[in-house]
Backbone as CSV, one residue per row, in Angstrom:
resi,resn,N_x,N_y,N_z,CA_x,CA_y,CA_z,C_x,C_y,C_z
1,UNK,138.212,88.028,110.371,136.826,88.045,109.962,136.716,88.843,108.666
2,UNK,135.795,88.354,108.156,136.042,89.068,106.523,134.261,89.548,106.580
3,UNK,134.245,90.835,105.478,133.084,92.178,105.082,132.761,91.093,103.849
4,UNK,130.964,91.201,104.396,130.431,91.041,102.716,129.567,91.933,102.539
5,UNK,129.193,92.158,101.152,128.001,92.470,100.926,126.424,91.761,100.304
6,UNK,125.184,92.190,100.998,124.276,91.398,100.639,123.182,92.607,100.314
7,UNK,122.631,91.793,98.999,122.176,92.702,97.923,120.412,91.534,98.465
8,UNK,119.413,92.346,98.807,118.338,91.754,98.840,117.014,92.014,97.932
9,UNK,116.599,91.504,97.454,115.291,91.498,96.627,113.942,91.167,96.925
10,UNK,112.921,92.003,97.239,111.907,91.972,97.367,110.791,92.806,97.382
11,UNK,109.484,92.118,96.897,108.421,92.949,96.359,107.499,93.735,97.565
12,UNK,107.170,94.692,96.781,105.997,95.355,97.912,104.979,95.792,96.833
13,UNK,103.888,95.741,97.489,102.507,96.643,96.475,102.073,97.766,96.812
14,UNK,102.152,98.141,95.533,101.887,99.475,94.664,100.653,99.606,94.191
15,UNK,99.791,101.023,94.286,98.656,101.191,94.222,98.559,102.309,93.330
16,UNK,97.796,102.525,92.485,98.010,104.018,91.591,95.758,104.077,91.740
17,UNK,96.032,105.110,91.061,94.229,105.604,90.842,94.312,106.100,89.264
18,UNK,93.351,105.489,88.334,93.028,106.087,87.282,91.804,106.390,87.118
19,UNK,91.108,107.163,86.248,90.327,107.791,85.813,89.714,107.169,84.493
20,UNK,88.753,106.529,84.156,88.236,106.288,82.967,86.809,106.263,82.157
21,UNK,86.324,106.885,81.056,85.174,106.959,80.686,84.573,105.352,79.680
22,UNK,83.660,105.255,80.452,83.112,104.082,79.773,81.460,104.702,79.374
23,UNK,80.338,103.378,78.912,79.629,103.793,78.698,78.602,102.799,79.206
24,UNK,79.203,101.699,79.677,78.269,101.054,80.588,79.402,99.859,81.364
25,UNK,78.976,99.176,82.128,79.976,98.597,83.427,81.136,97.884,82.569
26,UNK,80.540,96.472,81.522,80.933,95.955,80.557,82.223,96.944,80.120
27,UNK,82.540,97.667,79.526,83.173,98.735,78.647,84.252,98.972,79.566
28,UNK,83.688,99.604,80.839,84.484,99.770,82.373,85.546,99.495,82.250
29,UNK,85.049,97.974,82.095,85.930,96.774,82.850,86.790,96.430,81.904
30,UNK,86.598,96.792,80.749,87.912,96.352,79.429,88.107,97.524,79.308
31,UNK,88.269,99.043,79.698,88.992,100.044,79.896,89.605,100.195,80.835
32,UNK,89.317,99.549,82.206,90.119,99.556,83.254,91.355,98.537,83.163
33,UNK,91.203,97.194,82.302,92.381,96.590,81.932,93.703,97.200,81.059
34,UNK,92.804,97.628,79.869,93.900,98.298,79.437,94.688,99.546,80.107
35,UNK,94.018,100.674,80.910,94.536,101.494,81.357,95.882,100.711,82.823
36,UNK,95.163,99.751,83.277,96.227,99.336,84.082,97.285,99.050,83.750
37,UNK,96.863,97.780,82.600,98.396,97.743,81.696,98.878,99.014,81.265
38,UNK,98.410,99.906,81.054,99.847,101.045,80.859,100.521,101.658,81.951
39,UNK,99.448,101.417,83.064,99.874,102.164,84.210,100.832,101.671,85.127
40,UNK,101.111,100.114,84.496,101.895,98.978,85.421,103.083,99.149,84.639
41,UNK,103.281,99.282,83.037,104.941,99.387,82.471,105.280,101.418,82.660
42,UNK,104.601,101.587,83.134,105.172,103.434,83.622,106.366,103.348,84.743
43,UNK,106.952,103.937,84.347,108.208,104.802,85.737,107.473,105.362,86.434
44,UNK,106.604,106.361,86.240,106.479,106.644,87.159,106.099,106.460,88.619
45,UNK,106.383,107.347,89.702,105.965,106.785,90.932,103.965,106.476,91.003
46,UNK,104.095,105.600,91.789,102.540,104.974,92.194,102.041,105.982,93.135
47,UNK,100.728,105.777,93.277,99.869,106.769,94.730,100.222,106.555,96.056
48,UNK,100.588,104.889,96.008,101.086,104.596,97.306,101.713,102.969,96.995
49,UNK,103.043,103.325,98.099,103.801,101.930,97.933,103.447,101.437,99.329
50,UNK,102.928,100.362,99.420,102.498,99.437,101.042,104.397,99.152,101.307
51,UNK,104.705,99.510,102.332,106.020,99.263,103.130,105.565,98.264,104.064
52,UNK,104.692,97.978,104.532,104.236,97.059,105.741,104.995,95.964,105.563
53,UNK,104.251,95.423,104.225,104.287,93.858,103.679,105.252,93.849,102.692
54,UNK,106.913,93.496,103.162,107.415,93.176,102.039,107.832,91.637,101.644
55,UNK,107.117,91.190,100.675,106.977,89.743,100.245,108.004,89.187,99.105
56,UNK,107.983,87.966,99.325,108.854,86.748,98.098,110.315,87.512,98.511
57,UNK,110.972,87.516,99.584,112.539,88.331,99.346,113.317,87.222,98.644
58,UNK,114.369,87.143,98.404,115.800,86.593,97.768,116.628,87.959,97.953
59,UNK,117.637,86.895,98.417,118.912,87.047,98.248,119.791,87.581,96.749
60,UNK,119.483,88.349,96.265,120.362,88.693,94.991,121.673,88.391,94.745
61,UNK,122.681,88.665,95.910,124.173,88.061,95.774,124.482,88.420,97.037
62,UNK,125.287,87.414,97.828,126.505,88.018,98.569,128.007,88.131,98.013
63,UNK,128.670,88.888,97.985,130.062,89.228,97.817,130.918,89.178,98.957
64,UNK,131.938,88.953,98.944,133.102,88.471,99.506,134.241,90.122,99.111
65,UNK,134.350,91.282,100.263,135.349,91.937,99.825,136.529,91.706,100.364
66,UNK,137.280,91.934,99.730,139.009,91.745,99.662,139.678,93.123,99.842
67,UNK,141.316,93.147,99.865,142.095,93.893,99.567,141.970,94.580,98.254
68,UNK,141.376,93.093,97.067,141.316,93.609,95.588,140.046,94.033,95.309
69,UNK,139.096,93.844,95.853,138.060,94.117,95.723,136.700,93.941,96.299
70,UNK,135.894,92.936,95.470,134.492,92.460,95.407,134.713,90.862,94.975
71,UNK,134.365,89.781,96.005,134.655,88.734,94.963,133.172,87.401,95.038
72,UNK,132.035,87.355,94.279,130.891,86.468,94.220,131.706,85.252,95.184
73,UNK,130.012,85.384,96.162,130.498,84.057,96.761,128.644,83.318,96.521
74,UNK,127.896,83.707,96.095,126.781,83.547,95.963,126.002,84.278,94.931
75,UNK,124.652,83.822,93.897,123.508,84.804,93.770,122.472,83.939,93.661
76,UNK,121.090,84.268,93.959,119.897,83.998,93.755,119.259,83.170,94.871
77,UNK,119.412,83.485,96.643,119.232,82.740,97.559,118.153,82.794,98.304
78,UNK,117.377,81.627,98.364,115.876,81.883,98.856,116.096,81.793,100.341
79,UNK,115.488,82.512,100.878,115.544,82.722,102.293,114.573,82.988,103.159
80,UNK,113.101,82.588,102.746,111.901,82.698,103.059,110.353,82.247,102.583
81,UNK,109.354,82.001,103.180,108.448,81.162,102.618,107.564,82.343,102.265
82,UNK,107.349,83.701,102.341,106.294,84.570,102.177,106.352,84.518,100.087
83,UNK,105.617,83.431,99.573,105.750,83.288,98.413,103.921,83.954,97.806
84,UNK,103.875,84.921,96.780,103.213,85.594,96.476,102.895,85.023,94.882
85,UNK,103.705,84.004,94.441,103.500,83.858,93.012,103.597,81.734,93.182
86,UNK,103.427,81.747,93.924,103.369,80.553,94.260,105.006,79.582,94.516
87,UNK,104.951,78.496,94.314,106.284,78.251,95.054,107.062,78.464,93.391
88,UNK,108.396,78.064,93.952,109.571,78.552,93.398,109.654,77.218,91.911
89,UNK,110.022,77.995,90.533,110.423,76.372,90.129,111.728,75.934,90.664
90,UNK,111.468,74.773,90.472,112.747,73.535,90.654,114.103,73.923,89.628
């Protein structure tokens, strides 16, 4: 019997809180866009990551180990219908 390894991929949502001054709802709402967009390409950690729901998984690779090593026997394997961005292209 032969060891693999399986590398899995999948999303969960992330929630942060910002703070912003506007000067009427209008203003708000195109300050709250931009602040998200910065707040979505940040490292840093979010307020809260939902663990409940983890959605769209794939398969990243399985590997095949050996005596010599690590050897690809697979990457990019869909293995579930919980699709969050709609279906997959062709």
């Amino acid at each position: 019997m032969s060891e693999y390894i399986v590398k899995v991929g999948f999303w969960l949502r992330a929630y942060d809180t910002l703070t912003i001054d506007a000067a009427s709802d209008a203003e708000a709402i195109e300050a709250a866009k931009a602040a998200a967009a910065v707040a979505m390409e940040s490292t840093a950690y979010p307020d809260h990551i939902d663990t409940d729901e983890r959605r769209e998984g794939v398969i990243a690779f399985i590997d095949r180990c050996n005596g010599k090593g690590r050897e690809a026997v697979i990457e990019d394997v869909e293995f579930d219908d919980g699709r969050i961005h709609g279906p997959p292209a062709a």
